[in-house]
C-alpha positions in Angstrom: 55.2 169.4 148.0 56.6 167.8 151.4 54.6 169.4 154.2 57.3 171.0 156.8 58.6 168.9 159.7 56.8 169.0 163.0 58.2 169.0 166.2 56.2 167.1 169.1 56.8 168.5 172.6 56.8 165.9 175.7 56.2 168.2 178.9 54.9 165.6 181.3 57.3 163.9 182.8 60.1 166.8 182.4 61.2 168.0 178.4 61.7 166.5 175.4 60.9 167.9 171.8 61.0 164.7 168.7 61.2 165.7 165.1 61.6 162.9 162.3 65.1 161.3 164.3 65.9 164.4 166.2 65.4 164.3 170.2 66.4 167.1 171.8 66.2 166.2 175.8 67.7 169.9 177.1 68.9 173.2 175.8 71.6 174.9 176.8 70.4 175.7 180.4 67.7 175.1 182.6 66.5 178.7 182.2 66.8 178.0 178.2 64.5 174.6 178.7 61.8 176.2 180.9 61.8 179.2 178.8 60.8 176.6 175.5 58.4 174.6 177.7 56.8 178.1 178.3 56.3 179.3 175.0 55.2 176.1 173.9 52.7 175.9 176.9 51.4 179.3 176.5 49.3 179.7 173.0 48.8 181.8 170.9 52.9 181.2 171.1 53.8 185.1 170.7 55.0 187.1 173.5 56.6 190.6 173.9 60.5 190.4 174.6 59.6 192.9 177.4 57.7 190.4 179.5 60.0 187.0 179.0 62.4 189.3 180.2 60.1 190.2 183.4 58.9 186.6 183.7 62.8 184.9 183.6 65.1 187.5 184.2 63.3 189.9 186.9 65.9 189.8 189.4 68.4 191.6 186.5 69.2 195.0 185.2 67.1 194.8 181.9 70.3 195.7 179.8 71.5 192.0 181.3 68.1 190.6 181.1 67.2 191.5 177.5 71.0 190.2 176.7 70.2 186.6 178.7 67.3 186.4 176.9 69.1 186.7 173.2 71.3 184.0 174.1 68.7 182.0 175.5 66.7 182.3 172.3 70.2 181.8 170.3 70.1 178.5 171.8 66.9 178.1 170.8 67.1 178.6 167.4 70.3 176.4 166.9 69.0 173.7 168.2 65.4 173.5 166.4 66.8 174.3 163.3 66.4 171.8 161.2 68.2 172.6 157.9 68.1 175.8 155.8 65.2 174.7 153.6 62.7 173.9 156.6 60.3 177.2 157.9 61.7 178.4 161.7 59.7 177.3 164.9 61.2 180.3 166.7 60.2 183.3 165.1 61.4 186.6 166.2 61.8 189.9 165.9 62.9 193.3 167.4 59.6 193.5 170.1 58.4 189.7 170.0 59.1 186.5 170.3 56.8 183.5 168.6 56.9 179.6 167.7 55.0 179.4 164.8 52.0 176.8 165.8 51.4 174.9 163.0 55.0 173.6 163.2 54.6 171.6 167.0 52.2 169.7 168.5 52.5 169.1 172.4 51.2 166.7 175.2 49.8 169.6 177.4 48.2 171.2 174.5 46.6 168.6 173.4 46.0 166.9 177.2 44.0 171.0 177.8 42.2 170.6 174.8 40.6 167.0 175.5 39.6 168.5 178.9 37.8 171.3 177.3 36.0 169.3 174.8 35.0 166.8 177.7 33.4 170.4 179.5 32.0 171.4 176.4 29.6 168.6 175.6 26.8 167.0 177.4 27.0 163.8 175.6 28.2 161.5 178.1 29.8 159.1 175.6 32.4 161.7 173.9 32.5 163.4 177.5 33.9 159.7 178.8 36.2 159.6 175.2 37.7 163.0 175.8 38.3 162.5 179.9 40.1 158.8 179.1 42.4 160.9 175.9 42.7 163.8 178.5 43.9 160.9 180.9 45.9 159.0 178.7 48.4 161.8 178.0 48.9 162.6 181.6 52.2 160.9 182.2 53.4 162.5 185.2 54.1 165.8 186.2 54.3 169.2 184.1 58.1 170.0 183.2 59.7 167.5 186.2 63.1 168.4 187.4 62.3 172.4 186.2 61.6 174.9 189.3 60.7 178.0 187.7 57.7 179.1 189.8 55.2 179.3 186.6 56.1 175.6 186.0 55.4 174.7 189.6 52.0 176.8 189.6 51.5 175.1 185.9 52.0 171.2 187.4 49.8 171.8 190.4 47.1 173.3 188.2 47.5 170.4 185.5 47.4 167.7 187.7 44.3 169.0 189.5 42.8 169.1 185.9 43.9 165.2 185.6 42.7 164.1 189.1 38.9 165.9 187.7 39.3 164.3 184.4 39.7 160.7 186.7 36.6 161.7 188.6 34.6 162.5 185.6 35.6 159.0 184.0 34.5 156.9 187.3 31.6 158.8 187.3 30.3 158.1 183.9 31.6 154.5 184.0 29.3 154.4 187.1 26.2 156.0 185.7 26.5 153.3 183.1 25.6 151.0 185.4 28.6 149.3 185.6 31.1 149.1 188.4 34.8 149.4 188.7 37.0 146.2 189.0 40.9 146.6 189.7 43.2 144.1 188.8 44.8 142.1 190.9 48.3 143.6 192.3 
């Protein structure tokens, strides 16, 4: 048995989502792409159609908001859906609104969970491994180009995260004993 496609999410340096030779780059509308980023940013990836509504919509009557957000997640659907034999990554119903997790992997997730293992451990060796992966998938800032003022509050907060994670590496590079050498512009 084929194990079901999985979609990989690239948030840093703006939006793009790969699975097998599909790219998708941007959804339907901005609002539509920084409502994905979010769920994908947010786990456990379920949220109540009550507060994407709040979060997106806010400045709406929630008969218009609850309606933007169906075609938002219309958009969604059409354009993750793979064929009719794959399992859906957007999984809703009548009160909620999921990605199911074990169908996407994502650069932030994955860039949050090096930094907590590197907090978790006192061994300096896997603390300097996880700091330099933590590092490594940092490729600029959170959702670029999106304004939504979660994703600007998200950015700020991630790239504090990275500048630590850079500390933490020249400080364990330095504790080894060893010094820093810069190449040569």
């Amino acid at each position: 048995m084929n194990p079901e496609p999985r979609w990989y999410f690239q948030l840093f340096r703006g939006f793009e989502a790969r699975c097998g030779t599909v790219c998708v780059h941007r959804l339907r509308t901005a609002k539509t792409t920084a409502l994905m980023g979010y769920l994908v940013a947010h786990p456990p990836h379920r949220f109540t159609r009550e507060s994407l509504c709040a979060r997106f919509w806010d400045d709406r009557e929630p008969e218009r908001a609850r309606n933007s957000l169906s075609v938002a997640l219309n958009a969604i659907r059409h354009a993750f859906h793979l064929d009719e034999a794959s399992a859906p990554l957007l999984e809703c119903d009548a009160q909620t609104v999921a990605l199911n997790p074990d169908l996407f992997a994502a650069d932030v997730l994955a860039f949050e969970e090096a930094i907590a293992l590197a907090q978790r451990t006192s061994d300096p060796s896997a603390q300097y491994h996880h700091n330099e992966q933590a590092a490594n998938l940092y490729r600029g800032e959170f959702m670029v180009g999106y304004y939504e003022p979660w994703i600007v509050d998200r950015s700020a907060q991630l790239q504090l995260r990275y500048v630590h994670a850079l500390r933490q590496l020249v400080e364990l590079y330095q504790s080894q004993g060893q010094s820093l050498q810069c190449p040569p512009p």
